[in-house]
N, C-alpha and C positions, 0 to 999 in steps of 0.2 A: 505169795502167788496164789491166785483163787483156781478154784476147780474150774472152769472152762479154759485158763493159761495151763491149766498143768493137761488136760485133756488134747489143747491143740498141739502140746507137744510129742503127748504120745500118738499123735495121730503121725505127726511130720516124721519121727522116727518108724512108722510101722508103714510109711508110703514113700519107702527110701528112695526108690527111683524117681517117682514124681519130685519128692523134693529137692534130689538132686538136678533134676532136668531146671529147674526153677531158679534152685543155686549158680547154676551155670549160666544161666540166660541172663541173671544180675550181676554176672560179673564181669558177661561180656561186655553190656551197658554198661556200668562204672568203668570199666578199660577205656571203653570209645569214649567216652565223658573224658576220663582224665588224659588219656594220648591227646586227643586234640586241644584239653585247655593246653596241657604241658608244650605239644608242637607249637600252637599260637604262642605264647609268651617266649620260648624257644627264638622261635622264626625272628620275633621282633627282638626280641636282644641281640640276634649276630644281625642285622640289619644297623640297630643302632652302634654297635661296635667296629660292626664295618665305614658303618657311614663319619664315626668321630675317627676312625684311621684314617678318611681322605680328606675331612676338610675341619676337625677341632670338634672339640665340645663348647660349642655355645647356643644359644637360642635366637636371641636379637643382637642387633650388629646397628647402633647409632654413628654415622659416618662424619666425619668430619666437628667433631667436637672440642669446645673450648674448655678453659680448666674448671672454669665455674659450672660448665654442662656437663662435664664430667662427674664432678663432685654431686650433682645434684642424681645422678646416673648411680653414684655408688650407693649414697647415702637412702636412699630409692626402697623399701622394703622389702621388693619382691626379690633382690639384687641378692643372687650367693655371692658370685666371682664377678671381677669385671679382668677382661685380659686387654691391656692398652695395645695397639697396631698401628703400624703407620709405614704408608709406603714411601719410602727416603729418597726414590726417584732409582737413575739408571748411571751407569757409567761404564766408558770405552771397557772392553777387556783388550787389553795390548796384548797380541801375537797366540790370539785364539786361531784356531786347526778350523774351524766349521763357521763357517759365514753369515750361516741362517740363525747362532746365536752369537753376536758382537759384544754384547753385553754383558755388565755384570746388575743384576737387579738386587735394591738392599731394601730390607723391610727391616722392622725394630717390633719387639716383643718386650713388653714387662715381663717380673717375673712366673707369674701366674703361666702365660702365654707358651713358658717351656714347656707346661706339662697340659695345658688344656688342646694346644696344636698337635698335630704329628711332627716332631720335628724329635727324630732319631741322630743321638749325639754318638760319631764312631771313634772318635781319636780327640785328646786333647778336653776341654773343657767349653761350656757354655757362657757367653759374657755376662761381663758385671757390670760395666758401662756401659756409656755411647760413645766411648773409642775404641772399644773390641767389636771383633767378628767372629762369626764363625763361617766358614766356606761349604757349600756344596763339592762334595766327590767326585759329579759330573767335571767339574771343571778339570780337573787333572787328568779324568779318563776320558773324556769328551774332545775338549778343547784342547787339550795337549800341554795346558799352562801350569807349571810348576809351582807351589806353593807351599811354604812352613811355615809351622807352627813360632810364631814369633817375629815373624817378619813384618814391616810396617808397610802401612802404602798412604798411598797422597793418590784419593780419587776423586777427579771433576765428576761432580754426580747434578745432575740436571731431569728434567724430563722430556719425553721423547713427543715430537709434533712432526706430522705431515707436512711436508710443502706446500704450501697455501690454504693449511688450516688452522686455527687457534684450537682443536679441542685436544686436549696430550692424550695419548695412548697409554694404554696400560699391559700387563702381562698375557689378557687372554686376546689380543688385539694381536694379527701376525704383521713379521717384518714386512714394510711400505718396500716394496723394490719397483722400478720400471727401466727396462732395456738388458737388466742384469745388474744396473746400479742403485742406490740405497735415495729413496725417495722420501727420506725422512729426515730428522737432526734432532741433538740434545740441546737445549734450550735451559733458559733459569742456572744457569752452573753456579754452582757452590764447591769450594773444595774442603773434604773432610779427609782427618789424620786418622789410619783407622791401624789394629795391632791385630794379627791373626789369634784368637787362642783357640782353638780348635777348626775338627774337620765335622760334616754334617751328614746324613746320605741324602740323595737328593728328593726333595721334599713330593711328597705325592701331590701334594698342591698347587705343583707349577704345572701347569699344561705342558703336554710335549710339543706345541707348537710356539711355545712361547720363546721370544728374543733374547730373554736375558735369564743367566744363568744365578739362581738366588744365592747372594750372603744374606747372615740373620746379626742383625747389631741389638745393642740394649736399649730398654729408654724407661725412666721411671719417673712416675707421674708427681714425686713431689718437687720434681727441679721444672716441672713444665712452666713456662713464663704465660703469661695472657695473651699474648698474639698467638703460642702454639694452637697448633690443631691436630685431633688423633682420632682415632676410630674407635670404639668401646664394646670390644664382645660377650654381651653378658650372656651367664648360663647362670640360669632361674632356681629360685628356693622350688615352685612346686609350677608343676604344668599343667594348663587347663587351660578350655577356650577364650577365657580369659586373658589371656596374656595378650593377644593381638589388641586385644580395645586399651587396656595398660600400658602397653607401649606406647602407642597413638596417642595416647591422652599425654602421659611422659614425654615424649617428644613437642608436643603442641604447648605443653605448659612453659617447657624450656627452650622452647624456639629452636630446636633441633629440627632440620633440612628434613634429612635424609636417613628411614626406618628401613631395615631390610631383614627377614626371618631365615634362620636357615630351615627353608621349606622341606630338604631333604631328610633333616631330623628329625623333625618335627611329625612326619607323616607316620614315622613309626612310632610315636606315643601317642598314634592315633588322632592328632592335631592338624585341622588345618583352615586356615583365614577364609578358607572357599569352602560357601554355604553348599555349593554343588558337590562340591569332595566330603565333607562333612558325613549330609544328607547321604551320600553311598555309602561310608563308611558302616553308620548305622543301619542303612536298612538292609547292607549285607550282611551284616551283625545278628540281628536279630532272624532274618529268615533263616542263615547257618543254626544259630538257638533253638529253633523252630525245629529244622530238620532231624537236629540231635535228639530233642526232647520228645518230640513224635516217634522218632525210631526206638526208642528205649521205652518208653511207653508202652506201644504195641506190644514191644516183645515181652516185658515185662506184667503187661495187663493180660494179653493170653495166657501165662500160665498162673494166673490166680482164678480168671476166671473158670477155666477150666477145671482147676482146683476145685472151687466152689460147688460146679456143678455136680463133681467126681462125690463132693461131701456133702449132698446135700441130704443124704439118709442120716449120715454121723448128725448134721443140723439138726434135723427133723428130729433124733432121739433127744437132742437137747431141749429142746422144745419143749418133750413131751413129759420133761422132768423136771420143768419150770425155769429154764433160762429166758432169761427175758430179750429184747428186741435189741436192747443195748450192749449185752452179754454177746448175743450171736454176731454182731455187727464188730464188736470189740475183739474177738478172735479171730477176726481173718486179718484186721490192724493188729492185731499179735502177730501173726504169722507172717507178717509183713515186715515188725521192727527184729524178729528173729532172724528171717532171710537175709535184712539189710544190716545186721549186726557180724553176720558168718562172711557175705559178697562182699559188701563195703571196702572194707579196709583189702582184703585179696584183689580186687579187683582194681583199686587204687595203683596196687604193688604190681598186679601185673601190666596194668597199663604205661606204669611207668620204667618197668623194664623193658618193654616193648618197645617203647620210644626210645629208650637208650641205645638197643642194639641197633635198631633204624641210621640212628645217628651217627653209627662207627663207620657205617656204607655210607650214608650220604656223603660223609668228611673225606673221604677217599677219593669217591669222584669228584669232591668239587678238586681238591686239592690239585690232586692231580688231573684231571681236563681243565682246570685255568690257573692253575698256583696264586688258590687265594691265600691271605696272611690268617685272617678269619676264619674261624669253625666254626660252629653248631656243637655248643654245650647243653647240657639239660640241665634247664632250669625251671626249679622248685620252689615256689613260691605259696608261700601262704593263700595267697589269691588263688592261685591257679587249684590247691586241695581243696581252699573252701567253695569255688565254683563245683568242682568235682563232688563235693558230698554234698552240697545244699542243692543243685540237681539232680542227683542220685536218689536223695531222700524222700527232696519232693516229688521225681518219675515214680518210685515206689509210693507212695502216699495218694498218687493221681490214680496209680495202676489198681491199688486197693480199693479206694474208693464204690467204684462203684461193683463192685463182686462182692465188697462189704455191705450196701445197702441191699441186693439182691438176699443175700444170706441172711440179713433182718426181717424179711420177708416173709421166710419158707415156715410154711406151716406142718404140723409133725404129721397130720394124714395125709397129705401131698407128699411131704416125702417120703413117708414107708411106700406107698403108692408107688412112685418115682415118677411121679405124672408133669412134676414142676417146671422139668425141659422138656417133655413130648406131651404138647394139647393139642390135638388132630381132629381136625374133618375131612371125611373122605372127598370134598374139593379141594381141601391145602395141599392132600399128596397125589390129587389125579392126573395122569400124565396120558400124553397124546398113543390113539391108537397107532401112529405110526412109525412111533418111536418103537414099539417092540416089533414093529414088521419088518423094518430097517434095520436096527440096531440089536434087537435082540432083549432077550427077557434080562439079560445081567447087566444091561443098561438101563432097562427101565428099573429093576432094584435100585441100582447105583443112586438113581436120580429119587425116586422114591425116599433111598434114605437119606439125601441130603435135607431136601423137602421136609421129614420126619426129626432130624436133629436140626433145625435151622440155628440153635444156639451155636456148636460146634463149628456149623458150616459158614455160618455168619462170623464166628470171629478166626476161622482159617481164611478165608476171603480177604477179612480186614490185613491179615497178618501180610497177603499175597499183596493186596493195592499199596499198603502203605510200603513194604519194600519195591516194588516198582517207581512208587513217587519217590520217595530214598536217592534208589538209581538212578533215574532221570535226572530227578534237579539237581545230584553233584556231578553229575557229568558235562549238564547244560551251563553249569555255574564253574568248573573248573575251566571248559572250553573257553568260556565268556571274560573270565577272570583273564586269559592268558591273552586272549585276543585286546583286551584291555590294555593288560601291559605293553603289549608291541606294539601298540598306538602311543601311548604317550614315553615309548622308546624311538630317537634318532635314524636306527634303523640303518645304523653299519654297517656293512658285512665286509669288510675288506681290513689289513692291517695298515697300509701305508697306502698313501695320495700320492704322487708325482708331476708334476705340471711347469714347462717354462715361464716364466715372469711375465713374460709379453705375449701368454695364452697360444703363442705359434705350435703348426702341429708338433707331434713330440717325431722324430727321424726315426726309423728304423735299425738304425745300430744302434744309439742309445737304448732302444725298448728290450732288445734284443742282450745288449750287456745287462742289465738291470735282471730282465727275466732268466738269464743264466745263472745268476747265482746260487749257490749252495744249496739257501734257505729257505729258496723262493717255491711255493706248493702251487700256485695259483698268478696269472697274472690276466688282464683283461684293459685293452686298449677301447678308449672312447672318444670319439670325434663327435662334436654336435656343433649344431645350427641352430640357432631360431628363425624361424618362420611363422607364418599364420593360416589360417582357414576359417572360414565363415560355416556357421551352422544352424539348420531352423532353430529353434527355438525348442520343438520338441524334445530336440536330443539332447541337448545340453544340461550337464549339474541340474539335480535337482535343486539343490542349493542356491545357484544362480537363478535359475527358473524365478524360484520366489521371489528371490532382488529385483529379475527384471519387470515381476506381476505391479511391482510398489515403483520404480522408475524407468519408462519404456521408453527412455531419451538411449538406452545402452542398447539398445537394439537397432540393427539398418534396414530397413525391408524385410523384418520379420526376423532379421540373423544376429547371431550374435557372434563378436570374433575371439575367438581362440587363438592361443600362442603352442605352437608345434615347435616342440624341440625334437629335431629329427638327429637320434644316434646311431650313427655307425660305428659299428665291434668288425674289430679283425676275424677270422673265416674261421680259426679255431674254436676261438669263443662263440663267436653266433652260431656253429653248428651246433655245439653244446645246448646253448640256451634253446636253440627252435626244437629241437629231441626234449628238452621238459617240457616247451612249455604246447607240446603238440604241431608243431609248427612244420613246413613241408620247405626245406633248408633250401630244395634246387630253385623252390619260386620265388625265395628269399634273393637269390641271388643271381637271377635275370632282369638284367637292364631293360630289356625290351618291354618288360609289362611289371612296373617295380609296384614292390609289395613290401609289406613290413607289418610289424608285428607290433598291435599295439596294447600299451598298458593302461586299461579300461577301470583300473580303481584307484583312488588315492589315498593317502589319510594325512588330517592335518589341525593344526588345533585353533579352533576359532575363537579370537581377539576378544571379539565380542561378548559371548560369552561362558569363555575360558573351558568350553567342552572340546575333547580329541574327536574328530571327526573320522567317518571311515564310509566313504560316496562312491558309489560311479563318478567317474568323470567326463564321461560321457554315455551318451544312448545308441548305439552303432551295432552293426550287423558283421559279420564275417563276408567279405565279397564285395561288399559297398566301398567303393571311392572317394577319397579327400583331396578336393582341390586345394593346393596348397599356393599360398601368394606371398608377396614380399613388400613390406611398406618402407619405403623410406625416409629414413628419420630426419634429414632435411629438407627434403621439400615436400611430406607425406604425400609419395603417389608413391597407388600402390600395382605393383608388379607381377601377374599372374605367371606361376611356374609348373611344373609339371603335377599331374594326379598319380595319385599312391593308393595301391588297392588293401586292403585289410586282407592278411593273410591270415592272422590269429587276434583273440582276444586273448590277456590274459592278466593277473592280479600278483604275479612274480615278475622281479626285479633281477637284470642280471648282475655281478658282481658292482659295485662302483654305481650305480645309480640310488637316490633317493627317490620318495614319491614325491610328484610335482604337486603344485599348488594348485587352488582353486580358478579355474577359468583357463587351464595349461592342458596340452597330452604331450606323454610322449610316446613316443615310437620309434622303433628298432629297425635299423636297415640293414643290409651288407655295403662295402665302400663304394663298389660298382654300383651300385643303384642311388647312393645319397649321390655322386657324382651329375648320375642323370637330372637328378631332380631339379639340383639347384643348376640356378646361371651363374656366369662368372662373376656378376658384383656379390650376389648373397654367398659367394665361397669364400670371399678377402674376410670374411668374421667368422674363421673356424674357428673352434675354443678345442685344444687334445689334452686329455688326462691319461694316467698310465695307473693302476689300482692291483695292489701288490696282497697274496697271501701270506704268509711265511712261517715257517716255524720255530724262527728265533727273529719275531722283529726289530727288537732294541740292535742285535748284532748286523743284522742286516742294512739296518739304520746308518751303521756306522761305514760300514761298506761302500752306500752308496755316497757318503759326504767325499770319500775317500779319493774318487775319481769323477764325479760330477762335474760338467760345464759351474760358468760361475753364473749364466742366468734359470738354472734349473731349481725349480723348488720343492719341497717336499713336505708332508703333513703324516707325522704318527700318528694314528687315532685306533691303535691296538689297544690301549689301556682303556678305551671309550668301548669297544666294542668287546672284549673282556668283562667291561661292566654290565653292560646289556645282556648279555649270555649267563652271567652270573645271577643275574635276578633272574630270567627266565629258568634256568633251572633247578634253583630255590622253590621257586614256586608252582615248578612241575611238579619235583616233587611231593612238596606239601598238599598239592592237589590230588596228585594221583592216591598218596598215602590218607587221605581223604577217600577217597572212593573205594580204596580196599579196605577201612576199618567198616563205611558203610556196608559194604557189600558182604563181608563177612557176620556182620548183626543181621542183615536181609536174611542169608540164608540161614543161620542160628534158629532165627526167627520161624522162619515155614517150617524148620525141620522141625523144629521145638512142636508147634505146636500141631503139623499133621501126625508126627509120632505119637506124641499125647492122645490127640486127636483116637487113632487107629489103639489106639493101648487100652483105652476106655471102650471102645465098642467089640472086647474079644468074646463077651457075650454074647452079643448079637453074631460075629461071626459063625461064632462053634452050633447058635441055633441052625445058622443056613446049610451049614456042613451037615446036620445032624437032620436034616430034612432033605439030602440031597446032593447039594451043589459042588459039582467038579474042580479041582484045581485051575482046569483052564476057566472054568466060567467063573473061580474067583478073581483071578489073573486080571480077566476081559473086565469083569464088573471093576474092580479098582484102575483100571487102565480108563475105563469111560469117566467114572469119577475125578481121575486127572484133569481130563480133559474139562470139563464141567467147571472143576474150579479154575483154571488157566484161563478160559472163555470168560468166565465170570468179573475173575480178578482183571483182565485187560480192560473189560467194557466201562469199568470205574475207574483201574487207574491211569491209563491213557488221558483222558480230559482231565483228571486232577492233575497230572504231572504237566498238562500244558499251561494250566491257570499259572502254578508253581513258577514254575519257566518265563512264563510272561511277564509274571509281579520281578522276577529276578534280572530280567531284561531293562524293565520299569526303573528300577532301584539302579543298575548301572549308568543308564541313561541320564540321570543327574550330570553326570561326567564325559559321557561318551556316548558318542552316536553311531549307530549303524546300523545294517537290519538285523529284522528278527528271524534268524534260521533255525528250522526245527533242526534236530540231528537226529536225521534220518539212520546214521549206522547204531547208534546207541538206543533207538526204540526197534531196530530189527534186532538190535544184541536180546534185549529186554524180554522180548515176546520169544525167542527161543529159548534164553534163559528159565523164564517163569515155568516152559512144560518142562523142559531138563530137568531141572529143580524138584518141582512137585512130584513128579516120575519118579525122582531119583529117592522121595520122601517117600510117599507110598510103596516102593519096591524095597526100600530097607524095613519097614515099618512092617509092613504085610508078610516080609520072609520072616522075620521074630513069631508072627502070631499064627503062622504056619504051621508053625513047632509045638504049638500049643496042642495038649492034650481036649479034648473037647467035653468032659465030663470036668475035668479043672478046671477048665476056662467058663463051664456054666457055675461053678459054685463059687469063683473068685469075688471076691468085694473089694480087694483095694490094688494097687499097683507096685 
């Protein structure tokens, strides 16, 4: 080790504080480096674990394959596993309990397929032929149908077709009923010998709406004859975007039909066939890279530079003792790989402690608010430490940098001088006469010495903007993130559908027995109509707008028509809903001047091109009037019927509705007022749903089969809306846990470096003490300086943080459309923040230097 490495170390050791402040500030940075790689690889492994609990582990899925396309499929390079499937059709369940499932559904699995599926084995054993089964549990606890282990059956097994269609239905297709009877039939019958050898639980993979309750038989691909046909789910040697052109090609070369990906797997190894999903992926990627890397930066570049400046006398002696340009430049990259040798690995360790305790909370609430099967593990990954240190390294390497060239610089009479940070003209520090008439002489110092250390000042500035932009954009990018997801989520909010077969209203004892039950938290009754109304042109979608700029045959006199589905909600629920959603409940529900409440936003995902939409759906005012008409669909005349005045506008949905589609509105009535609107022909096509909360919906499920009419239907869609709410609060969290590792570096950050800041100027203090100046005119002088730099730092980072914002808006938009909203409460948080902050940094700072003796404080040289 040469005399300038052994020097810088006695310097770091004799400027303990400093280099503690410095130690600490890189290890916040490495923390937030490594929590977040750790959270991201985290996040996507219980995503991908959850995601092969609900539908297997595979990638591509070649549909209907011959034994020779098969073989070509195995033999295939890219090919780890291939798991064979085939759907064996359906068959009667004799003296099933529940109507809405008649059936028993069989699929076949090679062997591979037992363990690539979820398919949980609870009694008995998995087959070895294709004369065993294994049964679903539902059936016995469901259907009420008894069955052992060992028992044979003789099942007509056929596929299921519509009346007067040829295209067969399959499992996520609901049972065909009309009048209350079965509007469908088995077809193709074949009868198979089949032997029970075990029991199954019931497979998360069959829909709850589905008809037939799943057995699993065997089938193995070396007894497949030539005519057979099977499905091939391969899960791939290695993933990359590649694989989508490699299948296709594979497919094309073997005259395979029908390629289909599991899209949902796939997205979380960051894969996906759409250039548009791609393209966001990355450039969310990289601006997050960006945010992280700036943040640790700053933090990390202020306190070397500071450093630097602190040392530029120690430089200056080197200098004058023959250290050359390389030598002085070379010890602050010492003092660099010493720091990042001590933070490094601490900071690693604590980030990923950090993460782990995170993780014990997270697992809790998920568990328990949705009884997921899946946790959130931590996981550690050689990737994920070496992003953490080759970031880390390189933040520190960027931060030195240039405090290292400066320090190559400094010349030895300059710095005995100490001229090298203060070169002054009495214009750079001259301040307005009305600032000391105003504000006083301890504000014109304050500003003076800002003015006079512009190094200092310029890089507590930078330290202020770049936490500002920090805050914003993962604020602006969490909100957007999320608002993302609920677009290209379904958008459930209810546990259970209820509806009679032949769409008749639902009675009010049935609603009323249903909503009595036990379980039930929530219910909400819906009557709707369609109808139409004509609209200029102005108001309409903007979306439509466009369509109709490029084809003006869709327009009649300037209008365009719209489909009004006009819903009425029972008195309980609609008073609920007009109280959110601002709405004045008595105008809701006068016939005399009827009003309704309508829903002015939609979201929807365009065909075209495969972006989630998120529009007005219309252009409307609160007060304005919809003439609403009736066309009728056999002799198209159309029938004008009553006006409906807008009561409210609003972007919430009451229980049981979705957003409507492009060129549609809905709107919300009381029953007294849909009554008025419509005439008797547009009443004979009511459609009534009944939309169920509950708190045990599988049990309540069963309740309702229990005593049901036999033309009433039902739709579980709890497990769908449990999924929804499970990535949404995944990915609050990870967001929010975002914004507080940020925000905790922000403030690190200022604190770090106004305390430095004030720790280095107690000579200059102790001179103003020692010439004069009062406690309170110290007080006021740093209270104006606050301000100063708060003022300062807003005026830069406000417009950075919106460029930020914008390009982050830019980058979803590949994907997703909608507008661009500043957020407004997050730049009011920001700008109180910023003077709290900096207050709260100068008033810790300044009480320390308080204390200070002022004869010690004039002969101190290091910190």
């Amino acid at each position: 080790m040469n005399i300038v490495n052994r020097l810088t170390i006695r310097h770091l050791k004799q400027n303990k504080r400093r280099t503690l402040v410095t130690i600490i500030g890189v290890i916040i940075s490495v923390a937030m480096v490594t929590a977040v790689a750790t959270l991201g690889f985290s996040f996507l492994d219980l995503m991908q674990r959850q995601t092969i609990a609900e539908s297997g582990e595979w990638h591509v899925l070649y549909k209907d394959v011959s034994k020779e396309q098969l073989a070509a499929i195995q033999n295939d390079a890219a090919t780890k596993v291939v798991t064979i499937t085939k759907d064996l059709g359906y068959a009667r369940l004799v003296g099933a309990d529940n109507s809405t499932k008649p059936y028993l559904f069989i699929q076949a699995y090679n062997k591979q397929g037992f363990t690539q599926f979820p398919i949980q084995l609870s009694k008995g054993r998995l087959p070895r032929t294709d004369k065993e089964i294994v049964i679903s549990e539902a059936i016995v606890k469901n259907a009420k149908v008894k069955y052992e282990i060992g028992d044979h059956l003789t099942l007509p097994v056929g596929e299921r077709f519509e009346k007067g269609s040829d295209k067969p239905l399959d499992q996520s297709e609901l049972l065909r009923r009309e009048d209350g009877k079965l509007n469908e039939s088995l077809q193709q019958i074949t009868n198979r010998e089949l032997s029970v050898v075990g029991f199954i639980k019931r497979p998360v993979m069959e829909p709850a709406w589905a008809p037939g309750y799943t057995i699993i038989s065997y089938i193995d691909d070396t007894n497949m004859k030539a005519t057979d046909r099977v499905n091939a789910a391969v899960a791939l040697k290695t993933l990359d975007r590649s694989l989508f052109d490699h299948a296709d090609q594979l497919a094309k070369m073997n005259d395979i039909d029908s390629v289909e990906y599991n899209h949902d797997l796939l997205h979380y190894y960051g894969l996906s066939k759409s250039k548009a999903s791609s393209s966001t992926i990355i450039s969310l990627a990289l601006i997050i890279m960006a945010v992280i890397m700036i943040g640790s930066i700053s933090l990390i570049y202020n306190a070397f530079a500071i450093s630097v400046s602190e040392r530029s006398r120690h430089l200056g002696m080197l200098a004058s003792v023959g250290a050359t340009k390389r030598q002085k430049r070379n010890s602050v990259f010492f003092e660099g790989v010493i720091i990042g040798l001590i933070s490094i690995p601490i900071g690693i360790l604590c980030g990923l402690a950090g993460i782990g305790i995170t993780f014990l909370f997270i697992n809790s609430i998920i568990q328990g608010a949705l009884g997921t099967t899946e946790k959130l593990t931590l996981i550690i990954t050689p990737m994920s430490l070496l992003i953490a240190c080759v970031v880390s390294m390189l933040t520190i390497f960027i931060s030195t940098f240039v405090p290292a060239i400066k320090a190559s610089k400094i010349f030895a009479i300059d710095a005995m001088r100490q001229t090298a940070d203060v070169k002054l003209t009495p214009k750079a520090v001259k301040t307005s006469k009305l600032m000391r008439k105003f504000i006083g002489i301890e504000a014109e110092i304050g500003l003076k010495n800002i003015k006079r250390n512009k190094r200092r000042y310029h890089a507590t500035v930078f330290s202020l903007v770049i936490s500002i932009v920090l805050f914003l954009t993962v604020s602006f990018f969490t909100a957007n993130l999320k608002q993302s997801l609920a677009l290209s989520q379904e958008g459930v909010n209810y546990d259970i559908q209820i509806w009679y077969s032949n769409w008749k209203p639902l009675d009010d004892s049935t609603v009323q027995s249903i909503a009595s039950l036990d379980d039930v938290s929530e219910y909400n009754v819906i009557e709707w109509n369609m109808v139409n109304a004509w609209f200029d042109e102005a108001a309409i979608a903007d979306e439509l707008r466009k369509a109709v700029k490029q084809d003006r045959s869709a327009l009649k006199e300037g209008k365009y028509l719209y489909g009004i589905k006009i819903n009425a909600m029972n008195d309980s629920s609609l008073q609920a809903y007009a109280k959110a959603v601002g709405a004045n409940y008595e105008q809701l529900t006068n016939p005399d001047h009827p009003a309704a409440i309508v829903v002015d936003t939609i979201h929807y995902k365009d065909e075209t091109s495969g972006k989630f939409v998120n529009t007005k759906a219309i252009h409307a005012k609160t007060g304005q009037s919809l003439n609403l008409s009736y066309i009728n669909e056999e002799t198209n005349k159309e029938t004008q019927l009553n006006k409906v005045t807008i009561a409210a506008m609003t972007d919430q949905l009451p229980m049981g509705m979705r957003s409507a589609e492009l060129g549609t509105l809905d709107i919300i009535v009381s029953k007294r007022v849909k009554e008025r609107l419509m005439d008797e022909k547009s009443m004979s096509f009511v459609h009534s749903q009944l939309f169920l909360k509950s708190k045990n919906p599988m049990k309540t499920q069963q309740e309702i089969e229990e005593f049901r009419a036999s033309n009433l239907f039902f739709l579980n869609e709890y497990e769908s809306r449990v999924m929804e709410e499970q990535r949404i609060l995944i990915m609050s969290v990870f967001s929010y846990g975002f914004i507080v590792l940020i925000s905790a570096v922000s403030i690190a950050n200022i604190f770090n470096t106004i305390s430095t800041s004030i720790t280095l100027r107690k000579r200059e203090f102790a001179m103003l003490k020692s010439v004069g100046m009062t406690p309170k005119g110290f007080a006021k002088m740093m209270n104006y300086e606050s301000i100063f730099y708060g003022l300062k730092s807003l005026l830069f980072g406000l417009p950075i943080s919106f460029v930020v914002m914008y390009l982050i808006y830019r980058a979803l938009a590949n994907k997703f459309s909608y507008g661009f909203v500043f957020p407004w409460m997050s730049i009011l948080s920001v700008i109180a923040a910023v003077f709290v902050i900096v207050s709260a940094a100068m008033l810790y700072s300044s009480a320390k230097v308080k204390k200070e003796n002022i004869i010690d404080a004039l002969k101190q040289e290091s910190i």
